[in-house]
C-alpha positions in Angstrom: 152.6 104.0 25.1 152.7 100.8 24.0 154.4 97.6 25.4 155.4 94.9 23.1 155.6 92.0 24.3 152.7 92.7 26.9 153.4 92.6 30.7 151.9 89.3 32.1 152.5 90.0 35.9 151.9 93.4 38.1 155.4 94.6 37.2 157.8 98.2 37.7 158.7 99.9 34.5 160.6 103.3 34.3 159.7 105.5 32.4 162.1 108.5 30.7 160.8 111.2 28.7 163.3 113.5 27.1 165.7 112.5 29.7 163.5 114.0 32.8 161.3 111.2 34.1 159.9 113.6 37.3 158.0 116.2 35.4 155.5 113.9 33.3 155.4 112.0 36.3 154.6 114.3 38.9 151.8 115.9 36.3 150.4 113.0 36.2 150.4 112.0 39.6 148.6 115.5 40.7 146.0 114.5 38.1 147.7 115.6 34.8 147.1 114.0 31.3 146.1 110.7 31.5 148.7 108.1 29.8 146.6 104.9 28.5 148.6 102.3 27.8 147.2 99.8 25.3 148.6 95.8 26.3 144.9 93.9 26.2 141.8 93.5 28.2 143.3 92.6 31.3 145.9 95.6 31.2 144.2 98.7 29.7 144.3 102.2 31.2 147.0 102.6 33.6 148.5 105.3 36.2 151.7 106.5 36.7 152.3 107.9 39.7 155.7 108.8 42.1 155.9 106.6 45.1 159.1 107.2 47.1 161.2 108.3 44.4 160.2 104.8 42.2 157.6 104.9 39.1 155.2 102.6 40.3 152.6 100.9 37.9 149.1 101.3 39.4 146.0 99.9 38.1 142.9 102.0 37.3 141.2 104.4 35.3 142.6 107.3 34.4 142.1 110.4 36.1 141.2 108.5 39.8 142.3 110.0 43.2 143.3 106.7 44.7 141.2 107.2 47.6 139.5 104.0 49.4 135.6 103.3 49.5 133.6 103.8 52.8 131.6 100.8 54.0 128.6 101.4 56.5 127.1 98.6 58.7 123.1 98.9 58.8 122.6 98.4 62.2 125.0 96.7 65.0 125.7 93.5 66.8 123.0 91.0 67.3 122.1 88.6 69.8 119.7 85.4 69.1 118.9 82.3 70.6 120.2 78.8 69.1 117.8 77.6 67.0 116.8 81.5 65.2 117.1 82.1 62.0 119.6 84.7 61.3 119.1 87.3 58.6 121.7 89.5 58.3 120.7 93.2 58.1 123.8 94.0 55.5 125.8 97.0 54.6 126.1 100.0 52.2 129.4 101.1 50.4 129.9 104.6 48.6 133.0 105.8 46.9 133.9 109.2 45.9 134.5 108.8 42.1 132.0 105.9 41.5 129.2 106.8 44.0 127.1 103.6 45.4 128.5 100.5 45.2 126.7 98.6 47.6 126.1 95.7 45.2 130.6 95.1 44.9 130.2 94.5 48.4 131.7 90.9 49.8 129.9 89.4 52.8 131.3 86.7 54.5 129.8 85.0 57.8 130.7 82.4 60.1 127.5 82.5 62.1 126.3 79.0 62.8 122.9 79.6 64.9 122.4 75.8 65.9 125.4 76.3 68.2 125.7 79.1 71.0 128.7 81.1 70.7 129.9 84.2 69.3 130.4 84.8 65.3 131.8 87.6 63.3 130.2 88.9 60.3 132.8 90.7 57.9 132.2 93.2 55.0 134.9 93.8 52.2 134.8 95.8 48.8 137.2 98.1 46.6 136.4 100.3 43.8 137.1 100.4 39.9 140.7 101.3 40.8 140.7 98.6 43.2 141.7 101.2 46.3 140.3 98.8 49.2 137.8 99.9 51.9 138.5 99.3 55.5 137.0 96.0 56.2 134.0 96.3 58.8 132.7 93.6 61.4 129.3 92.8 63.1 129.2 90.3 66.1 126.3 87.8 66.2 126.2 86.1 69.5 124.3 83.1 69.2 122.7 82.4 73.5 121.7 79.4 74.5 117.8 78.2 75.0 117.5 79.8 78.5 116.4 76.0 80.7 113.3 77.0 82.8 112.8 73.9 84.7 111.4 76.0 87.0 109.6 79.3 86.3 107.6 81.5 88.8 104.8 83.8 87.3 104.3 85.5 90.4 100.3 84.7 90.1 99.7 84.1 93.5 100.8 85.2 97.0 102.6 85.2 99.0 105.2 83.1 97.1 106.5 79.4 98.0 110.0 79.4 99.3 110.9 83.0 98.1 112.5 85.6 100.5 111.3 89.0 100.5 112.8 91.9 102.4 112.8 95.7 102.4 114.7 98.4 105.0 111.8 100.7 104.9 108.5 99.3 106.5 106.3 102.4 104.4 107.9 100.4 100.7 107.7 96.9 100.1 108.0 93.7 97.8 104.5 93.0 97.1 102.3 91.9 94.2 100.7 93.6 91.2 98.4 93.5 88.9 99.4 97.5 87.5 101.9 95.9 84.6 102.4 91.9 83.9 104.5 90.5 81.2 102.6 87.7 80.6 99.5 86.7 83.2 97.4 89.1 85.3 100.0 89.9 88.3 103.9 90.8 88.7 106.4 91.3 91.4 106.7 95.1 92.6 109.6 96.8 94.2 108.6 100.3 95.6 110.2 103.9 96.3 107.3 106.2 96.1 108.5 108.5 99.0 111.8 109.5 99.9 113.7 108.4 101.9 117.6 108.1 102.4 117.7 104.6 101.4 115.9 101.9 100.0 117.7 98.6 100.0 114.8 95.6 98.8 115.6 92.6 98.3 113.6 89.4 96.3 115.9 85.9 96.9 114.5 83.3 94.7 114.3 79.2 96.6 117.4 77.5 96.9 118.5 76.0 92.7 120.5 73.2 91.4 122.9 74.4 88.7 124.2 71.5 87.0 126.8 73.3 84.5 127.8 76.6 84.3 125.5 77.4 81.0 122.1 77.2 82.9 120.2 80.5 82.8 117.7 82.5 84.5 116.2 85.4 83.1 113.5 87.6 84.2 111.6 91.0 82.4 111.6 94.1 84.2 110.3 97.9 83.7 110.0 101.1 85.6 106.2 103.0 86.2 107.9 106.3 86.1 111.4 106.9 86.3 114.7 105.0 86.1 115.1 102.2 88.3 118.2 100.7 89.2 118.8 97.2 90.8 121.2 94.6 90.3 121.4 90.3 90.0 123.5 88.6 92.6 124.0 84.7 93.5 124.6 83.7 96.5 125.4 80.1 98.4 123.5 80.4 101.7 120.8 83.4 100.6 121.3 85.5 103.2 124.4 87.3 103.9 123.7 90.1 101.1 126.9 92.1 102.0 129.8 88.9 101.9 128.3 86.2 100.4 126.4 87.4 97.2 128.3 88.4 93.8 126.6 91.1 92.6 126.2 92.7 88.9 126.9 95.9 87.4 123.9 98.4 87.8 120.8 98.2 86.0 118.7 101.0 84.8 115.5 99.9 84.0 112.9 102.1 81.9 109.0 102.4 81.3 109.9 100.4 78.2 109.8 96.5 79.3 113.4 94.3 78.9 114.8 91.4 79.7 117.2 90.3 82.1 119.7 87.0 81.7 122.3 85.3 83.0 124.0 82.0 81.9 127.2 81.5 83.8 125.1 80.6 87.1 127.9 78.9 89.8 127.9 74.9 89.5 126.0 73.5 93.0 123.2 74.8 94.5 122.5 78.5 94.7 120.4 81.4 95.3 119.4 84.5 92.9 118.2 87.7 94.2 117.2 91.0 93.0 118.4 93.8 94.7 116.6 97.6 94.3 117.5 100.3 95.8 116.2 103.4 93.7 115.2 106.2 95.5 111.9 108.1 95.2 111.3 106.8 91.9 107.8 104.8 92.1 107.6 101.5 91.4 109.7 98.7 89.3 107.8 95.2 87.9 109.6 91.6 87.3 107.5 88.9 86.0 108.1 85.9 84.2 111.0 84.3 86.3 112.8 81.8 84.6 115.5 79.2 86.7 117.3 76.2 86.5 115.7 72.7 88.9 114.3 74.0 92.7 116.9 72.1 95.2 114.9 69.7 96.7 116.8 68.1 99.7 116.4 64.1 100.8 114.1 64.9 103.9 111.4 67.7 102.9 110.7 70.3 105.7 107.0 70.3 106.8 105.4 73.3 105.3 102.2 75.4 106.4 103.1 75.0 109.9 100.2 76.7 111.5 99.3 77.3 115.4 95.3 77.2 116.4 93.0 76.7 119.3 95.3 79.0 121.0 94.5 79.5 125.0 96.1 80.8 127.9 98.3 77.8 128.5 97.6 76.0 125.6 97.4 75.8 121.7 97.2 73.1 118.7 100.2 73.8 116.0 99.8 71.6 112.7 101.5 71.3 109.4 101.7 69.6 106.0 104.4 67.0 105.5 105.7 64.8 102.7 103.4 61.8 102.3 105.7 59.4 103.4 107.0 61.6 106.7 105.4 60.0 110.1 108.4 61.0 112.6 109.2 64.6 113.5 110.9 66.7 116.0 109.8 69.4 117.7 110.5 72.0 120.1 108.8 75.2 122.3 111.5 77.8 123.0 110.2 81.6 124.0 110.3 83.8 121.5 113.5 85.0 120.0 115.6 81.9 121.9 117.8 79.8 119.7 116.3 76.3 119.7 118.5 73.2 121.0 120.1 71.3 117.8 117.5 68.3 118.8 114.1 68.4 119.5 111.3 65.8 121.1 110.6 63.2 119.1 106.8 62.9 117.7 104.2 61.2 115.7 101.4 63.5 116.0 100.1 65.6 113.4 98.6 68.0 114.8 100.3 68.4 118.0 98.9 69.4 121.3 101.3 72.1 123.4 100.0 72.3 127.0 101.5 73.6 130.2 102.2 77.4 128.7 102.3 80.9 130.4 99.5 83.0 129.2 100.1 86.2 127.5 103.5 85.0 126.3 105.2 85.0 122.9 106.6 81.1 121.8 108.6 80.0 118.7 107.5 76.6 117.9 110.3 74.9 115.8 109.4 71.5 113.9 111.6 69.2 111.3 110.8 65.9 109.9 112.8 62.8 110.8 113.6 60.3 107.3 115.1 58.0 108.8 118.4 57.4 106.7 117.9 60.5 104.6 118.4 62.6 107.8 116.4 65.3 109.0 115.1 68.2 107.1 115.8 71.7 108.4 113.7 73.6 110.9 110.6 75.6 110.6 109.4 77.7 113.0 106.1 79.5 113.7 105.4 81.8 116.4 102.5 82.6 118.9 100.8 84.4 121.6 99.3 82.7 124.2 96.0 84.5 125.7 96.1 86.8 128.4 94.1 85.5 131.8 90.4 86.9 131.6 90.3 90.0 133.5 88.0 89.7 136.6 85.7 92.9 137.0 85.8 95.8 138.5 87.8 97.4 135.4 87.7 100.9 133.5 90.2 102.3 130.7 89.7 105.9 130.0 92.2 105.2 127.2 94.4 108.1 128.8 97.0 105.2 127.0 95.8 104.0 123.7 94.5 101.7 122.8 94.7 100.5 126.8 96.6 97.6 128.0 95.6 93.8 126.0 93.2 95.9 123.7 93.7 95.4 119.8 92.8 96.5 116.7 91.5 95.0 113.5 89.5 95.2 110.6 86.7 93.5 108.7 83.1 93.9 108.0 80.2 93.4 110.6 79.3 89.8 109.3 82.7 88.3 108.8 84.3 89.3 111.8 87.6 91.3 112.6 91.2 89.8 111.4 94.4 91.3 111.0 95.7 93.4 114.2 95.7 97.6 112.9 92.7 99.4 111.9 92.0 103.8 111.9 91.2 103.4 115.6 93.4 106.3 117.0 93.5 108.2 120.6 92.6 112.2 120.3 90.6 114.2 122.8 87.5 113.4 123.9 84.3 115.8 121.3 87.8 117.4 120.1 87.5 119.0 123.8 90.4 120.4 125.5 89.4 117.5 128.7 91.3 113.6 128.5 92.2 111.8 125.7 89.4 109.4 124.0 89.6 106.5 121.5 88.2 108.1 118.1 87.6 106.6 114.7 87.0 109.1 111.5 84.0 107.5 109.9 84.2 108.6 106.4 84.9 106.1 103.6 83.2 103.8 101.3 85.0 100.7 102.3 85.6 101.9 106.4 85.1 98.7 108.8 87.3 98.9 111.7 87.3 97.2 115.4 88.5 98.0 118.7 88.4 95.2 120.4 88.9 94.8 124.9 90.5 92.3 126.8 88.8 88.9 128.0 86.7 89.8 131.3 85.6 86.6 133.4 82.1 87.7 134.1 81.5 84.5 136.0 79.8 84.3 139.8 79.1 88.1 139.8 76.6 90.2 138.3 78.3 93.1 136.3 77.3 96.1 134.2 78.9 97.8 131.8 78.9 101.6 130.9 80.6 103.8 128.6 80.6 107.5 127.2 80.4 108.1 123.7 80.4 111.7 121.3 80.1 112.4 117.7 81.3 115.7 116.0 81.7 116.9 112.7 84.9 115.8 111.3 87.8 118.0 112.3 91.0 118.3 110.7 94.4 117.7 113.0 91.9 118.8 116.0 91.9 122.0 115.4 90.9 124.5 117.9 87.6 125.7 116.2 84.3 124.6 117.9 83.4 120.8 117.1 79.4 120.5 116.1 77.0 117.6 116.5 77.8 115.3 113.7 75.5 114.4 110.8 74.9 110.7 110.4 74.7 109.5 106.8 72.5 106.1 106.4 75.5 104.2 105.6 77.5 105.1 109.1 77.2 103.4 112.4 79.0 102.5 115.1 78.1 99.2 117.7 79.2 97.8 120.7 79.4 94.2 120.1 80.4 91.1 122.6 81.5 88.1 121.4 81.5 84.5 124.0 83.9 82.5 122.1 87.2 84.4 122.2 86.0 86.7 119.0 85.0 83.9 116.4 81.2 85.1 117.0 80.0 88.4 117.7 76.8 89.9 118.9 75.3 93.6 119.0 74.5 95.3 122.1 74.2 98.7 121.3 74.1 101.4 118.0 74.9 104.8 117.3 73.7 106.4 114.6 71.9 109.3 113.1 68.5 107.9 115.2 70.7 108.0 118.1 73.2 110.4 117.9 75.3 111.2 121.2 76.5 115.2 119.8 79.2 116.8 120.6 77.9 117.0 124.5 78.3 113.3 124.4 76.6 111.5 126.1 76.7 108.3 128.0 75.3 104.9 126.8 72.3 103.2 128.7 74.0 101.0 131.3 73.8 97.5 130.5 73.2 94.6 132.7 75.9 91.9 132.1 74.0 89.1 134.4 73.3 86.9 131.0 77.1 86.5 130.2 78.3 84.2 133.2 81.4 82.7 131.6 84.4 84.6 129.0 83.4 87.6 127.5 85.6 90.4 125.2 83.4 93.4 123.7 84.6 95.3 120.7 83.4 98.7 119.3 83.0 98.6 115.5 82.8 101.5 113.1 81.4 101.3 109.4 81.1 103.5 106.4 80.7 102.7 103.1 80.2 105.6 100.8 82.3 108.8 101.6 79.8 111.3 102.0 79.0 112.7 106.3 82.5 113.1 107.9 81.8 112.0 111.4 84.5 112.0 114.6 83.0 109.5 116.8 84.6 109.4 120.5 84.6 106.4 123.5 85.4 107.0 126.6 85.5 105.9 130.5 84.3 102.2 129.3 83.6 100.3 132.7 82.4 96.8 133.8 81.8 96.7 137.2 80.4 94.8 140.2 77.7 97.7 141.6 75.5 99.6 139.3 76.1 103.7 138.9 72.3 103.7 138.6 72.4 105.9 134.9 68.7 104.4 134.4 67.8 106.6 137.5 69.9 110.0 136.0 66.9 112.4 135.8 66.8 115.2 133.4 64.4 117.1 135.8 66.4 117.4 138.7 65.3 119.2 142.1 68.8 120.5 141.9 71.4 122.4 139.8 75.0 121.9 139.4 77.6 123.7 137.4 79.7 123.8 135.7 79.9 120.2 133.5 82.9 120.0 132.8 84.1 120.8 135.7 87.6 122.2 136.6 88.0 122.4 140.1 84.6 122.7 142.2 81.4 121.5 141.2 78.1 123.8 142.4 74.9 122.5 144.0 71.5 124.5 144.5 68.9 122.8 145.9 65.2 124.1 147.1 65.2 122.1 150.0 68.6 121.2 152.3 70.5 118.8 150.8 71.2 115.6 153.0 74.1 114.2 151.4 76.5 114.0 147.9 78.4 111.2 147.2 80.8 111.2 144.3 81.4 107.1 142.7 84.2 107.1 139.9 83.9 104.3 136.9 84.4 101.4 139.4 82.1 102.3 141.6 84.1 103.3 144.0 83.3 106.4 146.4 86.1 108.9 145.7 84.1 112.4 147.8 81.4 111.9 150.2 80.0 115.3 152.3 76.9 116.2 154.5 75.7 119.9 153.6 72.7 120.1 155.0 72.3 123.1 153.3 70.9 124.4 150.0 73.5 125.6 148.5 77.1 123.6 148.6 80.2 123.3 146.6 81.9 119.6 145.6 86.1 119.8 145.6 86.3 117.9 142.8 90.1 119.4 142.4 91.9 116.2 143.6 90.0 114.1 141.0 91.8 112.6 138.3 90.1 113.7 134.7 87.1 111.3 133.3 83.7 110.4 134.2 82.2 110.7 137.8 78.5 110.0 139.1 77.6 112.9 141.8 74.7 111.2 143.8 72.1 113.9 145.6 69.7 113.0 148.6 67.2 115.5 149.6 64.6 114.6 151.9 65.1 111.0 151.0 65.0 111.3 147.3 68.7 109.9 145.6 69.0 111.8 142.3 72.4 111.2 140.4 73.9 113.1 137.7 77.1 112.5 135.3 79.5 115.0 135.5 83.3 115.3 133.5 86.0 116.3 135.5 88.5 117.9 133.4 
């Protein structure tokens, strides 16, 4: 067909052949004969088709199926930081006449990556018969430079102004060194055995948010299964159920990520973390990033530290800003809410006098600038020292570890610190008689202390005794028969005494594999206390340091008393027998010669059975005896023999 003059705009023309326009139209339109029409370069090869009842001119080649191109985005939306170059991954197109036509494809972007915000990417194209493909978007958010005026590594530890917390005292917030993002160490949250919650919390110092674009930002990943925490902010830090706004859950992976936020609240305010994944190992954070650290016009004294502590008095120090010379402070028992003002003070450190001994105190100092106000509170707390126990004295740990004793840890040389060691209570040779302090000596790093109360040993001669056994290690005390332990070179235990409240300590006595008490036990060689005439606290200390011998070592009846029980004049050879040892109920003597008198002395010294036989063959009621040690003293014909016996 042929138009004369030539069309010059998309126009309608109708078309009627032999008086019936449908048929050749409908042929067509169901792909039928094409019908070129001939009107120039701009007009050639046109479609007829039926829209609505209308012949509609329709540009193309013949024989297309008018059906739009597909257009598919490589990738998805991105996020960058303002200054980034972006590079856009691009798009494919395909249609189903002409195949690829990737390179018809029109990209247009508005993304302006010197400016934070969020820019669309659009993607256009149509085929040869110019059917047009649905267009397709990609979002490029452009974030801000995160400000890290202040940043916190977690290198060291414990950390400067940081709150930790956790509900479950077995799982904790501590440090790392398993997985850092940048440096050597990272924070660690834990869950590595169930329980029915775990609710932990890191709460960073107080910040100064100056807009509402300042951003923190922190990396995170899971050890071994999927963590889950969330971000809050908070104004006062501590009220994690009303006053913090928390995120949507996070589920963190063994693949490292990183957290941000940049909508922090204007003013000042705190960040936490809070994870509370159950039985699912371990989660790492490192590389904290935050806006300033609020630092208020009067600075609090930090390191506020309590020393020299006695039975009514102690020495409590701290560091203060350099230009700080005026504090207040107060002494309030422990757990008290202080007064809102304190005493007024210039000394640094500052001497507390006039105290109760074996008391708890919270000692509450804040410095005083003047016209900048105070600074808040900080508080330390203490125990002041028991009074010195004055002789005679026994525990036969039936309670363990026995009233003022402690526990500690730390080798020989250095000294013990810290207040738990493996010192535990258990009965005595793994016997079915009373309970014993015991320590499992098997470990290459084992150093542990148990450590007695201060004894004035002053104006009295005193001596001290103690029993002692070693067994082969036992599991859970079971009921099968203990055997004599075997020392390795590396295990030892000592009695040591220390004169200056436990800075210094001194060895009295060792057992080891060249003196090895056995499962009999046996008890140590008395000792004379007459050089110690002032304070004195003793301590038993256990070592191992390569885990080979498995050794139960056992104290019991430890005494210091006025009197000697004479254990240098126990003889091995008696003129006498007794049975049994232990005994339950009534001890048996058999003597060769009529036996003048028996005296039974406890720990203390103390008589407890006295009788008179006068015959060679008697029997001790021990039955009204409480269970531990006893010395049974035998004269016959003016010879005193004693013997140790265990009253179970």
């Amino acid at each position: 067909f042929t138009f004369d003059p030539a069309p010059t705009d998309n126009m309608e023309y109708l078309l009627v052949v032999d008086g019936v326009q449908e048929n050749l139209i409908s042929i067509m339109a169901n792909g039928g004969t094409c019908a070129p029409v001939t009107d120039g370069a701009n007009y050639a090869n046109r479609q007829w088709i039926l829209d609505s009842g209308d012949v509609t001119n329709n540009y193309g080649q013949c024989g297309t199926t008018c059906v739009a191109p597909v257009i598919t985005l490589t990738g998805g939306d991105v996020t960058i930081t303002v200054g980034d170059n972006y590079i856009d991954d691009g798009a494919t197109a395909s249609d189903d006449e002409q195949g690829d036509i990737t390179s018809d494809i029109n990209i247009f972007t508005s993304v302006d990556s010197s400016v934070a915000g969020e820019y669309n990417v659009t993607y256009n194209v149509s085929d040869g018969a110019l059917n047009a493909a649905t267009e397709v978007v990609r979002t490029v958010t452009v974030e801000a430079v995160p400000v890290c005026t202040a940043s916190e590594g977690f290198e060291t530890f414990p950390l400067v102004d940081w709150t930790l917390y956790s509900s479950n005292t077995s799982n904790g917030v501590t440090q790392s060194t398993t997985w850092a993002n940048s440096g050597l160490n990272s924070l660690r949250f834990a869950s590595y055995s169930s329980a029915s919650t775990y609710d932990q919390y890191a709460v960073t110092p107080q910040l100064v948010t100056t807009s509402g674009d300042q951003t923190i930002s922190f990396y995170y990943r899971s050890s071994n299964g999927s963590e889950r925490f969330k971000v809050g902010t908070s104004s006062t830090g501590d009220d994690f159920a009303n006053d913090f706004t928390w995120s949507d859950e996070i589920v963190s992976s063994t693949t490292a990520a990183q957290y941000s936020i940049s909508d922090l609240p204007v003013g000042t305010t705190y960040v936490a973390i809070h994870y509370y994944s159950n039985y699912q190992y371990y989660m790492y954070v490192d590389d904290f990033c935050m806006p300033e650290l609020y630092v208020p016009d009067c600075v609090a004294p930090t390191a506020l530290d309590v020393a020299d502590v006695t039975t009514t008095t102690a020495s409590v120090s701290w560091t203060a800003d350099s230009s700080q010379t005026a504090w207040e402070y107060q002494v309030v028992a422990g757990g008290a809410t202080p007064a809102e003002t304190g005493e007024a003070t210039s000394d640094n450190p500052l001497a507390l006098t006039g105290l109760t001994s074996n008391t708890t105190y919270d000692v509450y100092v804040r410095a005083n600038c003047g016209t900048d106000g105070t600074s808040e509170w900080v508080m330390v707390s203490f125990t002041t020292l028991p009074d010195p126990i004055v002789p005679n004295y026994t525990n036969d740990f039936a309670t363990f570890p026995g009233d003022l004793w402690s526990q500690a840890e730390g080798a020989i040389a250095d000294g013990p610190s810290g207040s738990t060691s493996l010192w535990d209570t258990g009965n005595f040779a793994h016997g079915t008689n009373a309970p014993a302090a015991y320590i499992n000596i098997y470990s290459s790093n084992r150093d542990e202390w148990l450590i007695s109360p201060s004894f004035d040993l002053s104006g009295v001669n005193y001596y001290l005794n103690v029993d002692v056994a070693a067994t082969e290690y036992l599991s859970s005390f079971s009921t099968a028969d203990p055997v004599d332990a075997i020392w390795g070179v590396d295990d030892f235990v000592t009695l040591m005494v220390s004169e200056d409240s436990g800075s210094t300590w001194t060895e009295l006595y060792r057992w080891d594999a060249n003196n090895n008490p056995g499962v009999a036990g046996a008890a140590m060689p008395e000792i004379d206390l007459s050089a110690y005439t002032g304070l004195a606290k003793f301590a038993f200390y256990a070592e191992s340091t390569a885990s080979n011998e498995d050794i139960d070592f056992f104290v019991d009846n430890f005494s210091i008393t006025s009197t000697s029980l004479g254990l240098e004049d126990v003889n091995t050879t008696s003129n006498f027998t007794y049975f049994p040892n232990p005994v339950n109920n009534v001890l048996s003597i058999k003597a060769q010669a009529s036996i003048d008198s028996i005296t039974v002395y406890n720990m203390l010294g103390q008589t407890v059975v006295r009788s008179t036989p006068n015959t060679t063959t008697t029997a001790v009621d021990m039955s009204g005896l409480q269970t531990g040690a006893y010395f049974v003293q035998v004269a016959i014909n003016n010879s005193i023999e004693t013997v140790r016996v265990i009253k179970n």
